[in-house]
Every structure is written in C-alpha cells, then in structure tokens.
KOLNU-881033 format. One line per field, with one value per residue (C-alpha): x, y, z; residue in three letters; residue number from 1. Coordinates in steps of 0.02 Angstrom, whole numbers, plus 50000, padded with zeros to 5 digits. Example, Ala and Ser with C-alpha at 12.3 -4.5 7.8 and 13.67 -1.06 7.14 Angstrom:
! KOLNU-881033
px 50615 | 50684
py 49775 | 49947
pz 50390 | 50357
residuo ALA | SER
num 1 | 2
This chain:
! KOLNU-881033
px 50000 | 50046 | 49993 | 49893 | 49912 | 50092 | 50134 | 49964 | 49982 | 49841 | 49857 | 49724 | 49688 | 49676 | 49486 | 49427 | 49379 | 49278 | 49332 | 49273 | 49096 | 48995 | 48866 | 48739 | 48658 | 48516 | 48554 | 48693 | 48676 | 48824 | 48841 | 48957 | 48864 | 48705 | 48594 | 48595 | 48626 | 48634 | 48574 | 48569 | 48451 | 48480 | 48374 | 48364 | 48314
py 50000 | 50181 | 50237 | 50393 | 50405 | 50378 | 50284 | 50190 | 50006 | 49934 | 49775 | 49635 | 49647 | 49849 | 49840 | 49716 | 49855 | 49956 | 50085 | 49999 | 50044 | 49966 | 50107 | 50024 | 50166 | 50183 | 50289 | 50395 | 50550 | 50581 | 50769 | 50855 | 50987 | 51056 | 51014 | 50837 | 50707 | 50518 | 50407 | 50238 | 50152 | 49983 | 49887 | 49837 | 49680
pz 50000 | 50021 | 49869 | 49920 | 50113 | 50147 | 50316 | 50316 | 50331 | 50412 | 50485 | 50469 | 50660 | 50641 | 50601 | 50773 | 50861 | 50743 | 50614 | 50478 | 50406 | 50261 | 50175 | 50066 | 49964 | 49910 | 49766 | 49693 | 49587 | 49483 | 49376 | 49284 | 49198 | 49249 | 49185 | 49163 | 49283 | 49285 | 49431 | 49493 | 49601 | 49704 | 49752 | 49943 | 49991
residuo UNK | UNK | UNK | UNK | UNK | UNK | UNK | UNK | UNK | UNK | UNK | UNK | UNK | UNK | UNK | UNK | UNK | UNK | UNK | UNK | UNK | UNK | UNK | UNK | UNK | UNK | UNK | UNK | UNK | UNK | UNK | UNK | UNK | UNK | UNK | UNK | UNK | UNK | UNK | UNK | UNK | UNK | UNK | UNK | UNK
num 1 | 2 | 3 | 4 | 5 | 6 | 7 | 8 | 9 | 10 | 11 | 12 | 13 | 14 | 15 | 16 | 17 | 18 | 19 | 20 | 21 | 22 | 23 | 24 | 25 | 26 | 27 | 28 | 29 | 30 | 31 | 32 | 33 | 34 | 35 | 36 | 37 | 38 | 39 | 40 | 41 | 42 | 43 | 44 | 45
C-alpha cells in the first residue's frame, strides 16, 4: 500500500475494534454539467 496516504499500513487485526463501516446506498447522483445528471438506484432487499 501507500499509494495515496503515505505511512498507512493497516494491519488485518487493525479493524477488530471498529473503524470499519459498510454504507449500502440507496442511490447515487452523479453530475458534471448542469443540467443533466445520471442516477442509479439499488434495490434493497
């Protein structure tokens, strides 16, 4: 690693305490230019 954040190594016991979270959207709007967009929907189930 080290790629972008230099001196970050996690180890694989660094996340047994927390720290890590999983974020399961719902959607995401993506733009570069107003005024069109594009979106994506998941489905939750």
């Amino acid at each position: 690693m080290g790629g972008k954040y230099k001196g970050y190594d996690p180890t694989p016991d660094s996340w047994d305490n927390g720290g890590m979270w999983r974020i399961e959207p719902g959607s995401v709007l993506a733009w570069k230019a107003m005024p069109t967009s594009n979106r994506w929907r998941f489905p939750r189930g």
